[in-house]
mmCIF file of the C-alpha atoms, coordinates in Angstrom:
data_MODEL
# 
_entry.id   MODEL 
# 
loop_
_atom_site.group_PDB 
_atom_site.id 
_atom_site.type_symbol 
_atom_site.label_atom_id 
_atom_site.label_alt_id 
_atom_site.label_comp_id 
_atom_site.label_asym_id 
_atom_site.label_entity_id 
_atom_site.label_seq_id 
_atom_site.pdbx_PDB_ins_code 
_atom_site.Cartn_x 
_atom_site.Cartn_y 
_atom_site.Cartn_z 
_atom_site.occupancy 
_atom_site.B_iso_or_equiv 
_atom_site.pdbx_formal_charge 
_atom_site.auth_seq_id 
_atom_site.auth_comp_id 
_atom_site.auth_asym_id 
_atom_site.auth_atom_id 
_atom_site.pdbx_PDB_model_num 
ATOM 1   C CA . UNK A 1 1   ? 32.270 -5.776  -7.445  1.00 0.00 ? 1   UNK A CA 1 
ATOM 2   C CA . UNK A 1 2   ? 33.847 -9.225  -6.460  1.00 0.00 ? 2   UNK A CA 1 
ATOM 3   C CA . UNK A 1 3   ? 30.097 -10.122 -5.577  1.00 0.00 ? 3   UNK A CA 1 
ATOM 4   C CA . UNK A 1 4   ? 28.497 -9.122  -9.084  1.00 0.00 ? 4   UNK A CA 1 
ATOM 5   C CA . UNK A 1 5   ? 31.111 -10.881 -10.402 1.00 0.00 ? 5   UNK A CA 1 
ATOM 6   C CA . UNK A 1 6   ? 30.166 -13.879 -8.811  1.00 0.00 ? 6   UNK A CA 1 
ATOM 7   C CA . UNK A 1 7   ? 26.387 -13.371 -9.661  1.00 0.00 ? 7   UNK A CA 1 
ATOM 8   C CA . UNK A 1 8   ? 27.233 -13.467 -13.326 1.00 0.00 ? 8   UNK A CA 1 
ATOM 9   C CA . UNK A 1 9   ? 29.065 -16.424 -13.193 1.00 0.00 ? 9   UNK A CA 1 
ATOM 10  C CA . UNK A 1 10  ? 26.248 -18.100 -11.256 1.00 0.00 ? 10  UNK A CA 1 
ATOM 11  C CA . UNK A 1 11  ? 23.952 -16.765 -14.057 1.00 0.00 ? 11  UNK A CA 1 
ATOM 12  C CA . UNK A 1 12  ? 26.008 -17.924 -16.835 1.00 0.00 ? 12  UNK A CA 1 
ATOM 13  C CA . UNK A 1 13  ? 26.813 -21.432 -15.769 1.00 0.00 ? 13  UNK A CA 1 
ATOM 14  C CA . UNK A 1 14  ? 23.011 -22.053 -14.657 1.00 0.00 ? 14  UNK A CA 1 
ATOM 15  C CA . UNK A 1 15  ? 22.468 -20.299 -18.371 1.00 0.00 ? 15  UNK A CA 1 
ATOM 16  C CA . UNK A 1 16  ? 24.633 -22.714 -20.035 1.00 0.00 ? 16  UNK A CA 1 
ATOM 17  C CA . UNK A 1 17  ? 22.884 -25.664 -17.817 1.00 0.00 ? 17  UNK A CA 1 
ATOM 18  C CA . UNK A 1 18  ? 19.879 -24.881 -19.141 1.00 0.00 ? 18  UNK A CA 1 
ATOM 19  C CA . UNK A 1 19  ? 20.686 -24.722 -22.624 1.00 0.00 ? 19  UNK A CA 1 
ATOM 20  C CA . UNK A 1 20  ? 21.882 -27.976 -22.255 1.00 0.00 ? 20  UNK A CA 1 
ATOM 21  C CA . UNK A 1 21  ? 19.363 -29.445 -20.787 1.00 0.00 ? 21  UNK A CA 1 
ATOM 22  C CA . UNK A 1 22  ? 17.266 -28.111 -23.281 1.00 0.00 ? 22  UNK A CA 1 
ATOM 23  C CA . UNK A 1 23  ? 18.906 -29.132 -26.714 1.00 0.00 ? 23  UNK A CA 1 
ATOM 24  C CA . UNK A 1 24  ? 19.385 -32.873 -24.972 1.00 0.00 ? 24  UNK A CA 1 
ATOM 25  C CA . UNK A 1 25  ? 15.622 -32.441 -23.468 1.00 0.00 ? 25  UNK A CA 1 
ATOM 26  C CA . UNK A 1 26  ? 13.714 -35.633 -25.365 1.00 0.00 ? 26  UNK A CA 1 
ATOM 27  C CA . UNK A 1 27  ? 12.214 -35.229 -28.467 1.00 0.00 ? 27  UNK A CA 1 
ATOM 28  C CA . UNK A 1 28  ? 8.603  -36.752 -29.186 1.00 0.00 ? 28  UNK A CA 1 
ATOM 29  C CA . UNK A 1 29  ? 10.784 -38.504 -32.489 1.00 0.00 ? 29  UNK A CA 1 
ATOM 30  C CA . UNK A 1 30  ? 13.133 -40.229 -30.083 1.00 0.00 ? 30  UNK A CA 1 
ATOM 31  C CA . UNK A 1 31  ? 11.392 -43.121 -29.599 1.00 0.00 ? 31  UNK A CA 1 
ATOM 32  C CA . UNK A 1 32  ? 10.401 -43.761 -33.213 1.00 0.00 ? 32  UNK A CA 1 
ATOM 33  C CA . UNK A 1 33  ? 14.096 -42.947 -34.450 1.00 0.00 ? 33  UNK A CA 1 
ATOM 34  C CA . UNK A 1 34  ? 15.328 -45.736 -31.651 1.00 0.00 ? 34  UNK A CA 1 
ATOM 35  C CA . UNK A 1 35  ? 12.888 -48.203 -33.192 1.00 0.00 ? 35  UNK A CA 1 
ATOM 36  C CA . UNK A 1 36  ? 14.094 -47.564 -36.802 1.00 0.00 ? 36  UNK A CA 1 
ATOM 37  C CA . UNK A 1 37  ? 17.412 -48.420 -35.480 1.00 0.00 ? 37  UNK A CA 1 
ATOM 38  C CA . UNK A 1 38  ? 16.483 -51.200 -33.458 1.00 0.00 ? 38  UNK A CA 1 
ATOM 39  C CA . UNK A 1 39  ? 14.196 -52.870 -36.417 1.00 0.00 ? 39  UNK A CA 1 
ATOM 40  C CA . UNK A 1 40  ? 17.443 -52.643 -38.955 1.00 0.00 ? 40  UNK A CA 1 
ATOM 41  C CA . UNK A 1 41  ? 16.435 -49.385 -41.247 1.00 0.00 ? 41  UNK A CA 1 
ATOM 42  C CA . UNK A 1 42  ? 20.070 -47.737 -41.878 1.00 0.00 ? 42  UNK A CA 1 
ATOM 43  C CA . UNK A 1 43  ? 20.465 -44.225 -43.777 1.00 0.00 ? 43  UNK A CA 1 
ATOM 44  C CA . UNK A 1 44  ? 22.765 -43.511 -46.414 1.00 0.00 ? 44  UNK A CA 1 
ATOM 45  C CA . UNK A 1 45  ? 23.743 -40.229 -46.944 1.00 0.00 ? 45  UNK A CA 1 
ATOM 46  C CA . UNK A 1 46  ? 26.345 -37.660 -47.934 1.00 0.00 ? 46  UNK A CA 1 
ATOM 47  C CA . UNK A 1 47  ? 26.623 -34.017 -45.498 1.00 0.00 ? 47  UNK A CA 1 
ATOM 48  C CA . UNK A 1 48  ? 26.327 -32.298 -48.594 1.00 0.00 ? 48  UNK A CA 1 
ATOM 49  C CA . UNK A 1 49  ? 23.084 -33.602 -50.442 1.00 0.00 ? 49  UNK A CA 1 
ATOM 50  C CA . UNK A 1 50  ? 20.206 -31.006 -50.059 1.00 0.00 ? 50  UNK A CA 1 
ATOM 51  C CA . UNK A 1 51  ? 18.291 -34.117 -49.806 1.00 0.00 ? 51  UNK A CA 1 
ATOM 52  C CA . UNK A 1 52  ? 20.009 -35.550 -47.189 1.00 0.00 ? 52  UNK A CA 1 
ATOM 53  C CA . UNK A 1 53  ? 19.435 -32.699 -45.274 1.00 0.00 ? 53  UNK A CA 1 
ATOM 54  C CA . UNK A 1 54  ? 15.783 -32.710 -45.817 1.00 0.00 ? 54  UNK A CA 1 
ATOM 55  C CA . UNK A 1 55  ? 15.185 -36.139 -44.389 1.00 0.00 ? 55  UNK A CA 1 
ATOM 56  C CA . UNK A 1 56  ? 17.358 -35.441 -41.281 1.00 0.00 ? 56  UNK A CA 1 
ATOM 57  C CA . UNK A 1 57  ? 15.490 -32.305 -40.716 1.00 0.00 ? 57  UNK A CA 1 
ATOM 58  C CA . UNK A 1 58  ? 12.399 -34.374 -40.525 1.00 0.00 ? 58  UNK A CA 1 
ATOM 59  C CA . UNK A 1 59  ? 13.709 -35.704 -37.659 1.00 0.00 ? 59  UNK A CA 1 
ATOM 60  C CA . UNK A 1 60  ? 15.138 -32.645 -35.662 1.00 0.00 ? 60  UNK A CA 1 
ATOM 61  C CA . UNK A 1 61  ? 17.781 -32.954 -32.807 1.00 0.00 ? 61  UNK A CA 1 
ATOM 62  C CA . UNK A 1 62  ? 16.463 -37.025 -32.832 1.00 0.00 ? 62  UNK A CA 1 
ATOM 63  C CA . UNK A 1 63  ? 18.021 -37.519 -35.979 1.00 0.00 ? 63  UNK A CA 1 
ATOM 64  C CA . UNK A 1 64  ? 21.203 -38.604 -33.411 1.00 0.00 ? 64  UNK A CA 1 
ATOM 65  C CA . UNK A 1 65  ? 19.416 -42.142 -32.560 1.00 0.00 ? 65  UNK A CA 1 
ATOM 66  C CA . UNK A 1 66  ? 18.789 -42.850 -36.698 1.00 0.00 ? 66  UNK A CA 1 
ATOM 67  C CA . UNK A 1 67  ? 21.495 -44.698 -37.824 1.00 0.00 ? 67  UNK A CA 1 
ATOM 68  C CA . UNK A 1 68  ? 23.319 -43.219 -40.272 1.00 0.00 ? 68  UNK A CA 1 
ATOM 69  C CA . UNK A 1 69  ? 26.297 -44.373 -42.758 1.00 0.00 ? 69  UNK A CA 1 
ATOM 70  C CA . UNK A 1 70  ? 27.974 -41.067 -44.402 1.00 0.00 ? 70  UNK A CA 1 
ATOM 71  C CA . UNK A 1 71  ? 28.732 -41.881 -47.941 1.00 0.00 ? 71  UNK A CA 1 
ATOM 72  C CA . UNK A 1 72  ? 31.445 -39.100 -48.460 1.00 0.00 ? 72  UNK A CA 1 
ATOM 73  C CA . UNK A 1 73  ? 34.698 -39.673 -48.829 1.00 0.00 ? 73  UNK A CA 1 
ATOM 74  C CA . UNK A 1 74  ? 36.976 -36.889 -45.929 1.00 0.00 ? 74  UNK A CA 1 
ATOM 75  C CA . UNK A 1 75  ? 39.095 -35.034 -48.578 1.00 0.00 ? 75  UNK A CA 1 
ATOM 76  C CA . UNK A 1 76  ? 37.291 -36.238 -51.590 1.00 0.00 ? 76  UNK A CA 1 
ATOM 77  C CA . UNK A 1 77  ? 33.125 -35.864 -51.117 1.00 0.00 ? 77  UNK A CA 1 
ATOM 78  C CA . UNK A 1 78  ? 32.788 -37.020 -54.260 1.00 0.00 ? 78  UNK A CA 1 
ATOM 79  C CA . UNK A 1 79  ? 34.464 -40.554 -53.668 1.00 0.00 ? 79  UNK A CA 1 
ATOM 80  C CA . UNK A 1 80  ? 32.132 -42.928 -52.153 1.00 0.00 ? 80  UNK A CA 1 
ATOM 81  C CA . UNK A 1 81  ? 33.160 -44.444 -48.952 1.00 0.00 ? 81  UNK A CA 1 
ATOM 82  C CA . UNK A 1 82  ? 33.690 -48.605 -48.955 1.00 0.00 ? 82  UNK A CA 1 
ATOM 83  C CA . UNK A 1 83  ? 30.417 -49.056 -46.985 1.00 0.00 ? 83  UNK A CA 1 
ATOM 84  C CA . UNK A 1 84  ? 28.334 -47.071 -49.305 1.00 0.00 ? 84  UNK A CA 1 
ATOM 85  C CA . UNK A 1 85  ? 29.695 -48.510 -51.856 1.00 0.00 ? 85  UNK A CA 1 
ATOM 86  C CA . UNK A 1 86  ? 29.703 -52.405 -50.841 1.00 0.00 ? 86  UNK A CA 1 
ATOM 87  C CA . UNK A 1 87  ? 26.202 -51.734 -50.341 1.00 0.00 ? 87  UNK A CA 1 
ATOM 88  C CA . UNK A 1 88  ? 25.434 -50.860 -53.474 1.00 0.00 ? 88  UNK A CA 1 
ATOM 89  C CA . UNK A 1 89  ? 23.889 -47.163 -52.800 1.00 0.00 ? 89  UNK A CA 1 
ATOM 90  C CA . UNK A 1 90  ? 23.832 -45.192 -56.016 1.00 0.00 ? 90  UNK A CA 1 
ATOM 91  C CA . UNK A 1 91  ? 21.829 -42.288 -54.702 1.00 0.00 ? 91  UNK A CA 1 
ATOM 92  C CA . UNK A 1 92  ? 21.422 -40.219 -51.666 1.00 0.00 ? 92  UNK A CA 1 
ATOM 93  C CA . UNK A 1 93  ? 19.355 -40.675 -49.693 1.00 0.00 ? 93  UNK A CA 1 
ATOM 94  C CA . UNK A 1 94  ? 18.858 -44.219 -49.377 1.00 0.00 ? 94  UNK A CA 1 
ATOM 95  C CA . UNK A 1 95  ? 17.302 -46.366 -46.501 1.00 0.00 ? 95  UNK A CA 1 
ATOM 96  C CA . UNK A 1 96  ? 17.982 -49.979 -46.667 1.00 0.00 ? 96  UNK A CA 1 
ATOM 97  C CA . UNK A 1 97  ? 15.856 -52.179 -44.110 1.00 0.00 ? 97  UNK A CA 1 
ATOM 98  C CA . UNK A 1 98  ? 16.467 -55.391 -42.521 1.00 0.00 ? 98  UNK A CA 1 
ATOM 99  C CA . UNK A 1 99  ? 14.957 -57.199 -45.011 1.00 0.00 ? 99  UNK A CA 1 
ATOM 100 C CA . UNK A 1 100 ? 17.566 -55.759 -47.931 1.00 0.00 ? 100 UNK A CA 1 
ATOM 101 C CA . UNK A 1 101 ? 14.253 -53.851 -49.249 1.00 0.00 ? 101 UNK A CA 1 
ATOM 102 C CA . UNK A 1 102 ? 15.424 -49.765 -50.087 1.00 0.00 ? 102 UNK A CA 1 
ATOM 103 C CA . UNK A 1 103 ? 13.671 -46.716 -50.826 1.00 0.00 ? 103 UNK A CA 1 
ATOM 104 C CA . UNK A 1 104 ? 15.784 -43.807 -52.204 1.00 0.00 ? 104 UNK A CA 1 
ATOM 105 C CA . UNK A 1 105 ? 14.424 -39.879 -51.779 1.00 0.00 ? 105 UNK A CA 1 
ATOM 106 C CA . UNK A 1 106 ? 13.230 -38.196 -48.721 1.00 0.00 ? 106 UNK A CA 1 
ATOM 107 C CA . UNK A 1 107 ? 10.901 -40.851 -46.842 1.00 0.00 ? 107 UNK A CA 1 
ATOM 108 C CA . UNK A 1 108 ? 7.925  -38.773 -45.169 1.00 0.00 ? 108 UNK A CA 1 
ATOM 109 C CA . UNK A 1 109 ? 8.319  -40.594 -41.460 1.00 0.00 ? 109 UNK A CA 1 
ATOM 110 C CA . UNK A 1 110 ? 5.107  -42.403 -42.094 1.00 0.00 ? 110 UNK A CA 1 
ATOM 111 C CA . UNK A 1 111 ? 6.347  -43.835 -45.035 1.00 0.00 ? 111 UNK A CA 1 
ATOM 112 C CA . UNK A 1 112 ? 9.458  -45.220 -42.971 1.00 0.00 ? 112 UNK A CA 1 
ATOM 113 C CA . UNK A 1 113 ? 6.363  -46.313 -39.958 1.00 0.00 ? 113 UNK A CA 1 
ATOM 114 C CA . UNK A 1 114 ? 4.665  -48.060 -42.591 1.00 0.00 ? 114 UNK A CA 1 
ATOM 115 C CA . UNK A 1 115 ? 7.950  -50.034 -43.874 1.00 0.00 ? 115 UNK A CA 1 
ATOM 116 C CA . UNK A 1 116 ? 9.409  -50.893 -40.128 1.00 0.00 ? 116 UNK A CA 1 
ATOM 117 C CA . UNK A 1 117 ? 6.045  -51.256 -38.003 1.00 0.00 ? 117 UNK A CA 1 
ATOM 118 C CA . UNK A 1 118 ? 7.606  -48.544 -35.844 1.00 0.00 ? 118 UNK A CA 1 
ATOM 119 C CA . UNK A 1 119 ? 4.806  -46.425 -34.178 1.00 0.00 ? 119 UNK A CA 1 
ATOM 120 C CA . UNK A 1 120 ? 5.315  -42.611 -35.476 1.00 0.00 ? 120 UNK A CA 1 
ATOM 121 C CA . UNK A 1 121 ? 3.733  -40.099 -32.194 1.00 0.00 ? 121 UNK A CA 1 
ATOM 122 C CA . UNK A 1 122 ? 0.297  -38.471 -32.881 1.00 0.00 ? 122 UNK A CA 1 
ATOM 123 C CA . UNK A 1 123 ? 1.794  -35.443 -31.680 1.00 0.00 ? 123 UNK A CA 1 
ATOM 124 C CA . UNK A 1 124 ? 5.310  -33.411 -33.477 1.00 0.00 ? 124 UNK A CA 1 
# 
């Protein structure tokens, strides 16, 4: 019994290893959501826009490497937090780029690879 025991434990920590290996496994959107980042493109967004959630699920799990300013307010998601605010967002979402150029809406990614140069993969 002590030995099955063991055997399940071996099975569920190589289990739980591989799960996260998996989720953190790279995405072929990593590399393009690093370049937005690194060429200045900066999300504003609220967690509980529908379209907000649209344009992150463009991305998938490499939505982590976009930068991203939340716009709501903890306590009050109506309020609009300072940064949001100071920069003038009036809608969700909105990208502003490097240049102080926005777009507001879900941006298709090869809308956002047209504005930043960044190279969007042939293959999703």
């Amino acid at each position: 019994s002590w030995m099955i025991s063991g055997v399940i434990v071996i099975l569920a920590v190589g289990g739980i290893t591989w799960a996260y290996r998996v989720s953190n496994a790279p995405t072929p959107l990593d590399a393009f959501a690093a370049c937005l980042k690194e060429k200045g493109a900066t999300m504003y967004g609220t967690y509980w826009c529908p379209y907000c959630q649209k344009q992150k699920e463009l991305f998938g799990r490499s939505f982590k490497r976009v930068r991203y300013v939340e716009c709501a307010m903890p306590g009050n998601p109506r309020a609009q937090a300072p940064a949001c605010r100071d920069a003038g967002v009036a809608s969700y979402p909105t990208w502003i780029y490097a240049d102080g150029s926005r777009t507001t809406g879900v941006q298709e990614l090869a809308q956002l690879a047209e504005k930043t140069g960044c190279i969007l993969p042939t293959t999703l």
